[in-house]
N, CA, C and O of each residue as an XYZ file, in Angstrom:
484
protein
N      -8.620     -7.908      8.421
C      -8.030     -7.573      7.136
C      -8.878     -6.503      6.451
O     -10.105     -6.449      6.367
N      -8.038     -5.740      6.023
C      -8.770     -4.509      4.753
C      -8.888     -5.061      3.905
O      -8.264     -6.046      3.510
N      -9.838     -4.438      3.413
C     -10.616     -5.252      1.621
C     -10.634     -3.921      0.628
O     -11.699     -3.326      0.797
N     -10.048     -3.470     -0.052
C     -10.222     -2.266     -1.045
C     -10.627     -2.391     -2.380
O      -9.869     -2.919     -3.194
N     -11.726     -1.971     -2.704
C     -11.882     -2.389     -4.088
C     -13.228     -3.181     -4.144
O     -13.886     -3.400     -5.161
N     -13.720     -3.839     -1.987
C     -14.816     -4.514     -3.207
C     -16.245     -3.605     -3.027
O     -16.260     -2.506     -2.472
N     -17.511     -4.313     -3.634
C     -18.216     -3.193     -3.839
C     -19.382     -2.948     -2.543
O     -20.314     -2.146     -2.480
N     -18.788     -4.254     -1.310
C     -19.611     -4.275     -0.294
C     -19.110     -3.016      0.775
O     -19.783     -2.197      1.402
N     -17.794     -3.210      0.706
C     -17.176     -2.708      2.018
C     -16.616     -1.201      1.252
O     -15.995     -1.202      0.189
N     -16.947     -0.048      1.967
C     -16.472      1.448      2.142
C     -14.893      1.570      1.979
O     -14.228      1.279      2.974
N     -14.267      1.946      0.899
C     -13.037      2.815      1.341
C     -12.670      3.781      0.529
O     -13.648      4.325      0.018
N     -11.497      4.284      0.150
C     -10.981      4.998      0.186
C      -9.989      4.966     -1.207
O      -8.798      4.656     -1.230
N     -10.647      5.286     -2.094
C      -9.816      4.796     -3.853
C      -8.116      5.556     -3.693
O      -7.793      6.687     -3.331
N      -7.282      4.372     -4.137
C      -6.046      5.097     -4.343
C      -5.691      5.330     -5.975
O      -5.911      4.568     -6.916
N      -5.065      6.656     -5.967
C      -4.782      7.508     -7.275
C      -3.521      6.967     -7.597
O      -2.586      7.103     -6.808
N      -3.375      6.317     -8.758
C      -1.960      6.329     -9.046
C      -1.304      7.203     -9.746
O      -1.808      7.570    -10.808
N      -0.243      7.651     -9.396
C       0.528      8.880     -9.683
C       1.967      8.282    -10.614
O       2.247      7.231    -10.037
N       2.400      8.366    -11.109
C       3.736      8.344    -12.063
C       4.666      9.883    -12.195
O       5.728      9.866    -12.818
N       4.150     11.197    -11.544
C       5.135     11.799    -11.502
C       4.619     13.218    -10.300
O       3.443     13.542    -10.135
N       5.582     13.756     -9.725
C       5.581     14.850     -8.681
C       4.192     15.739     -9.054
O       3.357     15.954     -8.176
N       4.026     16.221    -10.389
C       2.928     17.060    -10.229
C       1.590     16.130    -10.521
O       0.696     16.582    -11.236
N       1.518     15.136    -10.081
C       0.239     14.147     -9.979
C      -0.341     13.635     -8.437
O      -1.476     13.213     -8.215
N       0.729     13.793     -7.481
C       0.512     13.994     -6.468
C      -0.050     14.518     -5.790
O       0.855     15.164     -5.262
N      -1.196     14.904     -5.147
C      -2.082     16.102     -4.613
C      -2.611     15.531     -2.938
O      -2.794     14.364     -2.591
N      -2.763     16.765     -2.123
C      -3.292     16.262     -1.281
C      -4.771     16.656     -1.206
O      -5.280     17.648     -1.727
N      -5.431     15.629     -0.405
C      -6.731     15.294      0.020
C      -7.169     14.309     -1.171
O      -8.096     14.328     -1.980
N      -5.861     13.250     -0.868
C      -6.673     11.925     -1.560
C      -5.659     10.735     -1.142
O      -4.716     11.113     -0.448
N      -5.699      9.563     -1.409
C      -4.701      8.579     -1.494
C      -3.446      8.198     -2.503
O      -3.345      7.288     -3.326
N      -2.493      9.290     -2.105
C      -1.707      8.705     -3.858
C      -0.649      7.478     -3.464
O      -0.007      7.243     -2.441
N      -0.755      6.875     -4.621
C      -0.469      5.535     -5.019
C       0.913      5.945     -5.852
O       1.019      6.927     -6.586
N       1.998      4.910     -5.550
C       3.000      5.595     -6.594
C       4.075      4.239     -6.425
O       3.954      3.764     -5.297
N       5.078      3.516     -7.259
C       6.203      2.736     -7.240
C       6.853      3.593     -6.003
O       6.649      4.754     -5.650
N       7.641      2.659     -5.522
C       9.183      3.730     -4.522
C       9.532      4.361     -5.429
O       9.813      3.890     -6.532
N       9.589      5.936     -5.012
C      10.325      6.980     -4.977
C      10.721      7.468     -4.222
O      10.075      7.358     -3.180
N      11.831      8.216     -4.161
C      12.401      9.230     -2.733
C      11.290     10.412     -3.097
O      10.320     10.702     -2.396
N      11.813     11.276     -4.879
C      11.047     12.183     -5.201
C       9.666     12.151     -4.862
O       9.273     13.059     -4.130
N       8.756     11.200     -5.284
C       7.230     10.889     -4.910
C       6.721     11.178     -3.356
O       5.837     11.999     -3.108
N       7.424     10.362     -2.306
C       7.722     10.446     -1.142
C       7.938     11.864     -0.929
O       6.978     12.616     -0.767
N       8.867     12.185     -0.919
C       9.090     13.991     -0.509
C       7.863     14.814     -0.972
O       7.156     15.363     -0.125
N       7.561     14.926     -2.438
C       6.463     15.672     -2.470
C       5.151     15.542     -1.553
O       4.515     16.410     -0.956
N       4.964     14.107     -1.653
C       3.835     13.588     -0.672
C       4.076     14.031      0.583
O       2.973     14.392      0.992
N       5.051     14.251      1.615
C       5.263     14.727      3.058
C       5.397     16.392      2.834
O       5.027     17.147      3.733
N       5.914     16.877      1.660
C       5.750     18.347      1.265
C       4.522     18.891      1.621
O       4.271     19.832      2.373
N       3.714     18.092      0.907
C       2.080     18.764      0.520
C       1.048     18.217      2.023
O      -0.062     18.609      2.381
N       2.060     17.084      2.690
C       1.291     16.637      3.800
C       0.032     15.751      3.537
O      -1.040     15.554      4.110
N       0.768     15.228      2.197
C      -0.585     14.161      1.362
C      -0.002     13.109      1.854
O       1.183     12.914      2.124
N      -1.383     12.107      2.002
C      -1.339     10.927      2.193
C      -1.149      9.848      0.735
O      -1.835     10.015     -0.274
N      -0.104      8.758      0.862
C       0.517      8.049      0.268
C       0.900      6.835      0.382
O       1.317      6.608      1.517
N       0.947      5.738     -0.483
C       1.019      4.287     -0.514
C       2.059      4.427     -1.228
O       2.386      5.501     -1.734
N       3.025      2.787     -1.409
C       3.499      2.759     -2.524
C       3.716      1.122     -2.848
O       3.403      0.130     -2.189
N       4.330      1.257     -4.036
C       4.350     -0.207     -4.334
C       5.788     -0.328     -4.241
O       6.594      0.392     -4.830
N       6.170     -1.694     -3.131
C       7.273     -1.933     -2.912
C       8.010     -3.300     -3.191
O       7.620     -4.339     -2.659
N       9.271     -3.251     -4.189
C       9.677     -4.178     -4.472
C      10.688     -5.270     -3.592
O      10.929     -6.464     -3.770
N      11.006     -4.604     -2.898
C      11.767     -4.835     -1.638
C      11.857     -4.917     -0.498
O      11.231     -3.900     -0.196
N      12.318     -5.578      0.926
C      12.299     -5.504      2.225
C      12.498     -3.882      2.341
O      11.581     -3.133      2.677
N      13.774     -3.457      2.030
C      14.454     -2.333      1.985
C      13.650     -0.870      1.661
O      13.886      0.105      2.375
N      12.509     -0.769      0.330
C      11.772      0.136      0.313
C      11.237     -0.056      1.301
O      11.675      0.631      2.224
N      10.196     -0.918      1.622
C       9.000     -1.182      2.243
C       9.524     -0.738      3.662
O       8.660     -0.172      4.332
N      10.832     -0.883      4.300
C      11.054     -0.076      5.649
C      11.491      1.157      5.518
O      11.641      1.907      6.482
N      11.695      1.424      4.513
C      12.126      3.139      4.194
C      10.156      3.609      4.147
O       9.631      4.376      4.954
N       9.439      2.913      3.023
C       8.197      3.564      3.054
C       7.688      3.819      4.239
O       7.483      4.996      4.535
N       7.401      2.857      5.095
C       7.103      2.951      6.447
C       7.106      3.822      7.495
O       6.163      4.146      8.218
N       8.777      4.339      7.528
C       9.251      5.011      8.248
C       9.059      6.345      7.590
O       9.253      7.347      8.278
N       8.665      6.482      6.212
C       8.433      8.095      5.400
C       6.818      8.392      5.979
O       6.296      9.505      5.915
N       6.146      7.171      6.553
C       4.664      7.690      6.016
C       3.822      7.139      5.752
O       2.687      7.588      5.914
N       4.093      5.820      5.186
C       2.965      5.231      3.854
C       1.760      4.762      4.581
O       2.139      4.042      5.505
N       0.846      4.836      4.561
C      -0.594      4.317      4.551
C      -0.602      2.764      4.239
O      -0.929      1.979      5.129
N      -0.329      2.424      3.277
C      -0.053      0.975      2.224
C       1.082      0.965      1.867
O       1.699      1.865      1.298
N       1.626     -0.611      2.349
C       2.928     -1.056      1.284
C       1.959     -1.928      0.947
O       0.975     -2.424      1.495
N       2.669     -2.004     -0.437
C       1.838     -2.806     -1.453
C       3.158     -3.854     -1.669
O       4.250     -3.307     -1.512
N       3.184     -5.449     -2.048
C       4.178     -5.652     -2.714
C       3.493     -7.685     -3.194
O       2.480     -8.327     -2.918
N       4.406     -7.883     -3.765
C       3.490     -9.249     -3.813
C       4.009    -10.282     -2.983
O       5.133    -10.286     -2.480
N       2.980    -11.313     -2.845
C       2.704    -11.860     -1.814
C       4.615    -12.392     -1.353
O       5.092    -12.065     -0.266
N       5.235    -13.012     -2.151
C       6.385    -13.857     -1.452
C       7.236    -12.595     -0.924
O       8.061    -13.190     -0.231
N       7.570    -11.180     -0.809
C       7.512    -10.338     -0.240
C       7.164     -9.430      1.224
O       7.733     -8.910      2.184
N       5.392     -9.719      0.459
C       4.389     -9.307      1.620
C       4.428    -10.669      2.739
O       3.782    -10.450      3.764
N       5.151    -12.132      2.661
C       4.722    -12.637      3.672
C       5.731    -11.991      4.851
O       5.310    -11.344      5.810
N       7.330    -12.333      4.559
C       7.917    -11.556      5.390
C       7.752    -10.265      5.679
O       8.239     -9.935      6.760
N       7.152     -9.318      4.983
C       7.321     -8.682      5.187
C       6.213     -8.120      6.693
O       6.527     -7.258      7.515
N       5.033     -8.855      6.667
C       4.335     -9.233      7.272
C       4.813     -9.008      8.683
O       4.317     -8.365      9.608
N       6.311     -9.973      8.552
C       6.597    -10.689     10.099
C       7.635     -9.310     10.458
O       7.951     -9.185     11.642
N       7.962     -8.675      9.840
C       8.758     -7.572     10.452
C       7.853     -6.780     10.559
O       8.164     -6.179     11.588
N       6.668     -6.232     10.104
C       5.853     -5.146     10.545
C       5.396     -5.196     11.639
O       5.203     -4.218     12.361
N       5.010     -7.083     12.084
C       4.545     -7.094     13.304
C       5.375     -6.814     14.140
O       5.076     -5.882     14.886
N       6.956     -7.614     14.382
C       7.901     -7.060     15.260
C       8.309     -5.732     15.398
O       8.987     -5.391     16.368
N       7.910     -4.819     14.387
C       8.683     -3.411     14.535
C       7.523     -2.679     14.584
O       7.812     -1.505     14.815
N       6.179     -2.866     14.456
C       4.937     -1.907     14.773
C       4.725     -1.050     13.763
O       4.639      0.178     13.764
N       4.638     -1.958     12.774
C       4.274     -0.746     11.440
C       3.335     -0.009     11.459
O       2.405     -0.438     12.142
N       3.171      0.957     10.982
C       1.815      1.826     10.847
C       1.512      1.773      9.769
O       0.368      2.032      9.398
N       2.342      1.465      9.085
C       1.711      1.096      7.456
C       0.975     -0.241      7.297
O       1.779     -1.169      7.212
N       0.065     -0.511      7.251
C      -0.310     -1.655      6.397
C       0.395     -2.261      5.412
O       0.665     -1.516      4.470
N       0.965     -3.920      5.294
C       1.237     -4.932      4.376
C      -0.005     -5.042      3.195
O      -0.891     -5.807      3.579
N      -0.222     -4.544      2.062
C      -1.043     -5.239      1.704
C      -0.429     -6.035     -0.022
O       0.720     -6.045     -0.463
N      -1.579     -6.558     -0.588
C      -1.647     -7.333     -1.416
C      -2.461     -7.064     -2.524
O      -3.658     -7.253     -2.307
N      -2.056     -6.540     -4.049
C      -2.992     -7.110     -4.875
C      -3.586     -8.208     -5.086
O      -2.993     -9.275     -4.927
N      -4.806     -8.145     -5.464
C      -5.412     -9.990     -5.390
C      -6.529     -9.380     -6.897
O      -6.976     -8.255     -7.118
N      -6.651    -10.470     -7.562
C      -7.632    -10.494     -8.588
C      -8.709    -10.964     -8.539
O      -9.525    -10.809     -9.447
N      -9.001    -11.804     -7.203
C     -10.489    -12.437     -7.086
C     -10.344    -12.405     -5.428
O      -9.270    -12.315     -4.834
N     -11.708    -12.500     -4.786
C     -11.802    -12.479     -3.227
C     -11.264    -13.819     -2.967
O     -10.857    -14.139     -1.850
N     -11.255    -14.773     -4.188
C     -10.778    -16.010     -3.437
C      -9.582    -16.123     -2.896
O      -9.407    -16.867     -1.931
N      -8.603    -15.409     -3.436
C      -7.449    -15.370     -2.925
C      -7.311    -15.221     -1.149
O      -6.448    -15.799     -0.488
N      -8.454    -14.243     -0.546
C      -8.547    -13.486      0.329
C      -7.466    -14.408      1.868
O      -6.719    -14.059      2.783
N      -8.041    -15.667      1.314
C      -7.704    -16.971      2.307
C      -6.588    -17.319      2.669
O      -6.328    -17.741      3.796
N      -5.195    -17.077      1.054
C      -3.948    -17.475      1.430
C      -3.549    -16.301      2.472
O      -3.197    -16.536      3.628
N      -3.689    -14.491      1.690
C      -3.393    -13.635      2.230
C      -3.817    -14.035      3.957
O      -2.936    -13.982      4.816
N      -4.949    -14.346      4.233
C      -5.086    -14.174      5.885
C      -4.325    -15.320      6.846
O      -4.167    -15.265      8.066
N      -3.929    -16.309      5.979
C      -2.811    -17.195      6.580
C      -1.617    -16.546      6.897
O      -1.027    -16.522      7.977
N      -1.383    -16.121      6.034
C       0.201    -15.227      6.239
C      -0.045    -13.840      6.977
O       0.962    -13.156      7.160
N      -1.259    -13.346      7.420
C      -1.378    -12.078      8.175
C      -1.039    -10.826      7.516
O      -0.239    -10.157      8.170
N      -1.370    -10.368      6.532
C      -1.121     -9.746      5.613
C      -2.502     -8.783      5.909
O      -3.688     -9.112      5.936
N      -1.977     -7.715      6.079
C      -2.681     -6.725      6.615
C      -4.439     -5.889      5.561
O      -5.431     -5.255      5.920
N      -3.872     -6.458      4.141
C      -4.977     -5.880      3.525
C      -4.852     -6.211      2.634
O      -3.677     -6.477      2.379
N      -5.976     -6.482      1.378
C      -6.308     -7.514      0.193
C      -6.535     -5.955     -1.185
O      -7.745     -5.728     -1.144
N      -6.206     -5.451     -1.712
C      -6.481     -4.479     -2.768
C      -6.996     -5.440     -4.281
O      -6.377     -6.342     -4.846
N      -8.194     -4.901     -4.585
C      -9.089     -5.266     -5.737
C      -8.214     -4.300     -7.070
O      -7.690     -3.256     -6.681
N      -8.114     -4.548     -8.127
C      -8.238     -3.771     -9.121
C      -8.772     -2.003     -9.292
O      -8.354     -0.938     -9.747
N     -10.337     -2.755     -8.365
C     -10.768     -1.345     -9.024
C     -10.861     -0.230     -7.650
O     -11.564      0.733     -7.345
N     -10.013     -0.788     -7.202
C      -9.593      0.044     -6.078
C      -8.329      1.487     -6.245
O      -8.002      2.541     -5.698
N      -7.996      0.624     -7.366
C      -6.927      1.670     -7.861
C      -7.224      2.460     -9.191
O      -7.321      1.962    -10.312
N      -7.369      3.985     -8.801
C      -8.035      4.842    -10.305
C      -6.684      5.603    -10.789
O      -5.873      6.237    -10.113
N      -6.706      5.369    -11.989
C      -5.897      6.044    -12.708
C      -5.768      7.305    -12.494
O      -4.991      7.971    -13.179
């Protein structure tokens, strides 16, 4: 499992973006489903996550690109079980507010745990 956010383990801060000209490449942008967000992000050849409310984004994100689907857990469990059957390249992951959580997430196979301060404005 990926751990983002905590202050032991190395990664890679995601930017959250709310509109096309916030998007940039040579970083991680972070963004709700968009088509628009999405397009700019494969435009610029930037790398991109998103937060997905649905089965339905989360296989559209996938198939656009995404680095991270983000979505919450009763979501991320299935969603889990189709990434494994279909070979996602995106990572399932999970906001979590404390490492304790870390435990349910790795029951359900949930590809990565995101901290708070993993995500910069």
């Amino acid at each position: 499992m990926k751990i983002l956010g905590d202050e032991l383990i190395k990664f890679e801060p995601l930017f959250l973006c709310k509109s096309e000209t916030e998007v940039l490449s040579g970083r991680q942008n972070l963004f709700k489903f968009d088509r628009n967000l999405i397009k700019r992000s494969i435009a610029l050849g930037a790398s991109f996550s998103v937060f997905a409310s649905n089965l339905n984004e989360a296989i559209i994100a996938n198939a656009a690109g995404a680095k991270f689907i983000i979505a919450d857990i009763d979501i991320a469990k299935d969603l889990a079980k189709i990434a494994e059957s279909y070979l996602f390249d995106a990572l399932i992951a999970v906001l979590i507010k404390d490492e304790i959580e870390l435990v349910e997430l790795a029951k359900f196979n949930i590809d990565a745990a995101i901290l708070p301060s993993a995500i910069k404005q």
